[in-house]
C-alpha positions as CSV (number, residue, x, y, z in Angstrom):
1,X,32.9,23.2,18.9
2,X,30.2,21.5,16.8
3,X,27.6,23.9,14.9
4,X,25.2,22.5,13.8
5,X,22.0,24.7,11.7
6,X,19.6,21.8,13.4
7,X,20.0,23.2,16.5
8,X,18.1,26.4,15.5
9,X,16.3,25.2,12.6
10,X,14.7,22.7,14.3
11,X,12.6,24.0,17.1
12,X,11.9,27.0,14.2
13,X,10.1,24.5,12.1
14,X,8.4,22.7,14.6
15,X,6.9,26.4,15.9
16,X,6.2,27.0,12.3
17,X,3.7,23.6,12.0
18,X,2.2,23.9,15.2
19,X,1.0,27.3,14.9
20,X,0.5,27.9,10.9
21,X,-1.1,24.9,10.6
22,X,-4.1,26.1,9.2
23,X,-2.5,28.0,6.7
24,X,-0.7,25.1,5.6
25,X,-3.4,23.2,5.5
26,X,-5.2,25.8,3.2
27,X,-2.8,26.1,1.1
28,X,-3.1,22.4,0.6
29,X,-6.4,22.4,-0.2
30,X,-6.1,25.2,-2.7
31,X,-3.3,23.5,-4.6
32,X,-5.2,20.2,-4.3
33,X,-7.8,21.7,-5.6
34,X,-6.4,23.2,-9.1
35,X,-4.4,20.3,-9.6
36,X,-7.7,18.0,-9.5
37,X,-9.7,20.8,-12.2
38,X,-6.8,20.6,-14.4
39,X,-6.1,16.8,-13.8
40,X,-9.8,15.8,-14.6
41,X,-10.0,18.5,-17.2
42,X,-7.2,16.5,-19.2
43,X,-8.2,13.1,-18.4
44,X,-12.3,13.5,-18.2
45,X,-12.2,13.2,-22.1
46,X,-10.8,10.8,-24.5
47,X,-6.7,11.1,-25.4
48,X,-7.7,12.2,-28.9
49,X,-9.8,14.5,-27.8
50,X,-7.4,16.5,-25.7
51,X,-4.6,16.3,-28.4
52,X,-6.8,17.8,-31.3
53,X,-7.6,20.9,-28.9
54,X,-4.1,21.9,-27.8
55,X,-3.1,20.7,-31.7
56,X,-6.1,23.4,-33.0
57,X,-5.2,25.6,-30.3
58,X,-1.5,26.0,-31.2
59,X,-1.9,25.5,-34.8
60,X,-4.2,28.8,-35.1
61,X,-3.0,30.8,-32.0
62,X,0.8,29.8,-33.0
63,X,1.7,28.0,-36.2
64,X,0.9,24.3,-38.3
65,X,4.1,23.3,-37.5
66,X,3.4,24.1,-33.6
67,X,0.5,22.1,-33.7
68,X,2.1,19.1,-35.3
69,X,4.7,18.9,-32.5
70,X,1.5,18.8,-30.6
71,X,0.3,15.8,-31.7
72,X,3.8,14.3,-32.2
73,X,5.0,14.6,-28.8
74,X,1.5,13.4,-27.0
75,X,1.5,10.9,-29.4
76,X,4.2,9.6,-28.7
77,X,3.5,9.2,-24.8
78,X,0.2,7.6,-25.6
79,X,2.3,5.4,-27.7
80,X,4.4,4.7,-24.6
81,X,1.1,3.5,-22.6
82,X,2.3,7.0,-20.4
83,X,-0.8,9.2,-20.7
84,X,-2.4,9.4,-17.6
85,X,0.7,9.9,-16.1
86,X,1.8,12.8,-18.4
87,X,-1.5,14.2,-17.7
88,X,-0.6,14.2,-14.2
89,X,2.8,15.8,-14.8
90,X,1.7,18.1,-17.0
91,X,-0.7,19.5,-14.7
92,X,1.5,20.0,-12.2
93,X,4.2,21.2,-14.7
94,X,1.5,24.2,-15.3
95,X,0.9,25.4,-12.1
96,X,4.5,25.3,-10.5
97,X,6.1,26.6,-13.8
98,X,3.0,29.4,-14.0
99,X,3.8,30.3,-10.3
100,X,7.5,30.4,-10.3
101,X,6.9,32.6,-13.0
102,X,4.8,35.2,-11.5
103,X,6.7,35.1,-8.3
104,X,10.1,35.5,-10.4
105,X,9.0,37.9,-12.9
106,X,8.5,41.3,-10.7
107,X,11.2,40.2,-8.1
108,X,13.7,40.4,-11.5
109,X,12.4,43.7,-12.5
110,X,12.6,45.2,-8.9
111,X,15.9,43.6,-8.7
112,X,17.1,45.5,-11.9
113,X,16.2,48.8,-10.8
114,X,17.9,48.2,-7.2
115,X,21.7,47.6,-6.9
116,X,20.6,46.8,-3.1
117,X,18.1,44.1,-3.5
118,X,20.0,42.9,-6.8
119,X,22.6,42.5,-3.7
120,X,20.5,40.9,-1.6
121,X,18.8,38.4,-4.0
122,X,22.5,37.6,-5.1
123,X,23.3,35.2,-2.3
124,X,20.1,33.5,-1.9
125,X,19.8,32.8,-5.4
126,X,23.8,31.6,-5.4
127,X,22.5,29.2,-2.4
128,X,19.6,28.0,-4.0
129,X,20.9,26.6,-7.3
130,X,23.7,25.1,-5.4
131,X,21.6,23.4,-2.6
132,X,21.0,19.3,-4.2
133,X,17.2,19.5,-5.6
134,X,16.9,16.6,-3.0
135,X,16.6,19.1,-0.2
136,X,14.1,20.9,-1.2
137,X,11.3,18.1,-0.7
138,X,12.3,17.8,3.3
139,X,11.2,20.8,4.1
140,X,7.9,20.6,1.6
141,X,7.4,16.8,2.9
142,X,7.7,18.6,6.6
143,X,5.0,21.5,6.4
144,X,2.6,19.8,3.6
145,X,3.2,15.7,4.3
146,X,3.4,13.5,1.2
147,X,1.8,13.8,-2.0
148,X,1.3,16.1,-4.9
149,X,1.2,19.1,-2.4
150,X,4.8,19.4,-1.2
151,X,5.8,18.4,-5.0
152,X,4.7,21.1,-6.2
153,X,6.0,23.4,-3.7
154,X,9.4,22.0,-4.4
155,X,9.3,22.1,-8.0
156,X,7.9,25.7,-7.6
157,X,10.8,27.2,-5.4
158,X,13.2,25.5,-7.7
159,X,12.7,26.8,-10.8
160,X,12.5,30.4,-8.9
161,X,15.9,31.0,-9.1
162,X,16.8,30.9,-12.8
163,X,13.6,32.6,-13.9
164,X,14.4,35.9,-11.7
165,X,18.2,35.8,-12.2
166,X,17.4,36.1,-15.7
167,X,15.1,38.4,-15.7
168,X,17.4,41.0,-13.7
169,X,20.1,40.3,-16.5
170,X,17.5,40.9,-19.2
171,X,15.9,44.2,-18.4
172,X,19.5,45.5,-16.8
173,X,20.4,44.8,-20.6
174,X,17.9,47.3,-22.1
175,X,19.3,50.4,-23.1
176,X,18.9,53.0,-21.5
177,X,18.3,55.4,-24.4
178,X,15.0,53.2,-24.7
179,X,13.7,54.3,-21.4
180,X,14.9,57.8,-21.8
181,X,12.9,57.9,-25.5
182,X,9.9,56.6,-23.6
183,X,10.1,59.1,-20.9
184,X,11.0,62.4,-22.8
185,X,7.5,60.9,-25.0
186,X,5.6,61.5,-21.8
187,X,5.1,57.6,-21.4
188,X,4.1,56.3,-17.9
189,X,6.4,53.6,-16.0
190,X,4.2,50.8,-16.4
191,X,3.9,51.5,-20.6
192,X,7.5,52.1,-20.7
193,X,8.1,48.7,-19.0
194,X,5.4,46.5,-21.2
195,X,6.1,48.4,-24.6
196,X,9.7,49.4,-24.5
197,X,11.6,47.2,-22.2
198,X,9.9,44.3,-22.0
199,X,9.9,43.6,-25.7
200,X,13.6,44.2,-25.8
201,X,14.3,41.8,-23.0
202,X,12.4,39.3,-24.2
203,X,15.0,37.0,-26.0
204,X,16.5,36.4,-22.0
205,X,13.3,36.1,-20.3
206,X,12.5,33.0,-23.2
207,X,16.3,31.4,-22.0
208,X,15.0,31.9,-18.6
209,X,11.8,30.3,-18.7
210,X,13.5,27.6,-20.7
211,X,15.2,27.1,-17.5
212,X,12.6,27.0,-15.8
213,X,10.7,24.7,-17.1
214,X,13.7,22.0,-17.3
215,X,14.5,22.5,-13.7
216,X,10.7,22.6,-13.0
217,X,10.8,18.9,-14.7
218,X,14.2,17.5,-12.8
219,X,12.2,17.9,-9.8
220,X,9.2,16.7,-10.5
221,X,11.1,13.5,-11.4
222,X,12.6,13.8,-8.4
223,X,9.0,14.4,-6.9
224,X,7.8,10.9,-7.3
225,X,9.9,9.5,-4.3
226,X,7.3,11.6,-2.0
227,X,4.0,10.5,-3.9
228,X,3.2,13.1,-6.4
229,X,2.4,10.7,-9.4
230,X,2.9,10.8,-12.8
231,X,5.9,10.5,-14.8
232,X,8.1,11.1,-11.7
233,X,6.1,7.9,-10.3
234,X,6.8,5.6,-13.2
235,X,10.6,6.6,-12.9
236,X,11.0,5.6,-9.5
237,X,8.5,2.4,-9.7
238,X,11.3,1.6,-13.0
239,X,14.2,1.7,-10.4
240,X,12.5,0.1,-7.8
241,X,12.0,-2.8,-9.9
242,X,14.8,-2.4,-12.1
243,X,12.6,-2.7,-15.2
244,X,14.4,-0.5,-17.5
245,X,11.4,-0.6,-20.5
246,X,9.3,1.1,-17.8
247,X,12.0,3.8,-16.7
248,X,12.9,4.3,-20.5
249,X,9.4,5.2,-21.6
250,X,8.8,7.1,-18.5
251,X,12.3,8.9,-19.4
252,X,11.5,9.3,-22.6
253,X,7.7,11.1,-22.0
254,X,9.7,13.6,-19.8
255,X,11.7,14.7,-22.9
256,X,8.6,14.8,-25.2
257,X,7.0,17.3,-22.6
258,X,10.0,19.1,-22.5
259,X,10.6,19.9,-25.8
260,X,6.5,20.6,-26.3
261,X,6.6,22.7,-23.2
262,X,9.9,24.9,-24.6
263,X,8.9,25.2,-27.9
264,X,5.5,26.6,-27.2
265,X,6.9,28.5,-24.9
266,X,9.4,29.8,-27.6
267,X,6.9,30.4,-30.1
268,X,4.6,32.3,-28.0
269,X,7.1,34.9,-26.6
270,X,8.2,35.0,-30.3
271,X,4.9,35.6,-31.2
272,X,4.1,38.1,-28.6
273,X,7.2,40.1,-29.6
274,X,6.5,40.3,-33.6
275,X,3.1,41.6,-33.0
276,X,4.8,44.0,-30.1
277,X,7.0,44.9,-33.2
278,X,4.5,46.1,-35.3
C-alpha cells in the first residue's frame, strides 16, 4: 500500500489558489509594497548617506562603539561592490525577521502559561526545524509565484520556530515568586508581564532572536533560487557561473549583516533591560 501526502495535499492546495486568490494576491501587494518604501528608502540616497544615519542612530540611541560596527560592516559591503544588493537583503531581512517576531512573541507567552498548547506547538515546532529549508519555498513559490513575495514568506515561517520555542523556555524560566510579588502589589497582568517577567526573560528572548535572524538569513540565501534578489541572488549567480570572487564577496556581506544585525539586536535588548533595571 503506497501513501502518499500528495494525494490529499494536492487537490487541498489547488482549492486553496483558486478560491483565495484574491487574498493571496493582496497580500502580495502589501508585501510588495513595504519592501519597495524600505528598498527605495535605502537606496534613493547616496551609500554614505545611509551609513552616517544608522552610524548616528546607533551611536546615540546605543553606543560609539555600536555605531562604528555600523560603518565597519556596511563599509565593508560597499567595499565588496555588494550594496545594492545588501540593501535588498536587508530590507527584506527587516520585515520577515520583524514579523516572525510578532507572530512568535505572544504564541511563546500563551504557550508558557498553557501545558496544552505548549503540547500542541511541541510537534509542529519539532516538524518545522527538521523539515530541509528547501521546502519551504514550494509551497511560497505555489500560492505567491516567484519573486521577493514567496521569499519572504519562507524566510518568515522559518525563523518562527526558534523565536517562539524560546520564548516559552524564557518566561517558563521566571520565577514564580516574581509574579506572585507583582500580584500581591496589586499589579495588572499586562504590567506584571512587561515590568516583571519580561525583563527577567530577556537574556533568552536575545538567544532567540539571535536565531532568528541567522535562520532568517540561511533562507534568504536560499531565496535567490526563486528570484528575490540581493545577496541570495549574487550567491546563486556565483554558483551558476562558478565564479568564486563573486560568491565569496556575496558570502562574505551575508556575515557582515549578520553580525550588524545581532549585535544591535544585542545591544538594544541590553539596553532596554538596564533602563527596565533602574
Amino acid at each position: 500500500m503506497n501513501i502518499s501526502p500528495g494525494a490529499w495535499l494536492s487537490p487541498a492546495v489547488d482549492w486553496l489558489n483558486t478560491h483565495w486568490h484574491p487574498l493571496f494576491a493582496f497580500i502580495s501587494k502589501v508585501v510588495e509594497a513595504s519592501l519597495d518604501q524600505i528598498e527605495g528608502l535605502l537606496l534613493g540616497v547616496p551609500y554614505y548617506a545611509v551609513i552616517g544615519a544608522l552610524a548616528l542612530a546607533a551611536g546615540l540611541l546605543l553606543s560609539v562603539r555600536m555605531g562604528a560596527l555600523v560603518v565597519a560592516t556596511l563599509g565593508f559591503c560597499v567595499l565588496n561592490n555588494q550594496w545594492d544588493a545588501t540593501m535588498q537583503t536587508l530590507a527584506l531581512m527587516l520585515v520577515a525577521v520583524v514579523t516572525a517576531v510578532l507572530i512568535a512573541f505572544p504564541l511563546g507567552v500563551l504557550a508558557s502559561r498553557s501545558k496544552t498548547l505548549e503540547a500542541v506547538f511541541r510537534p509542529v515546532l519539532d516538524i518545522m526545524q527538521t523539515v530541509p529549508p528547501w521546502v519551504y519555498l514550494i509551497p511560497a513559490v505555489i500560492f505567491f509565484s516567484l519573486g521577493r513575495v514567496p521569499a519572504l514568506m519562507a524566510t518568515m515561517v522559518y525563523g518562527i520556530p526558534p523565536m517562539l520555542r524560546l520564548t516559552t523556555l524564557a518566561f517558563k524560566q521566571v520565577p514564580k515568586e516574581m509574579q506572585e510579588l507583582g500580584q500581591a502589589l496589586g499589579a495588572k497582568p499586562m504590567t506584571i508581564l512587561f515590568r516583571i517577567e519580561l525583563p527577567a526573560a530577556m537574556p533568552t528572548l536575545v538567544v532567540g532572536l539571535n536565531q532568528c535572524i541567522l535562520m532568517c538569513l540561511a533562507m534568504v540565501v536560499l531565496a535567490g533560487l526563486v528570484g528575490a534578489g540581493g545577496l541570495g541572488a549574487e550567491v546563486t549567480r556565483g554558483l551558476t557561473r562558478m565564479e568564486m570572487g563573486l560568491g565569496l564577496r556575496a558570502g562574505l556581506s551575508i556575515v557582515a549583516i549578520a553580525l550588524l544585525l545581532d549585535r544591535l539586536s544585542r545591544a538594544a535588548f541590553q539596553g532596554q533591560r538596564k533602563g527596565s533595571a533602574r
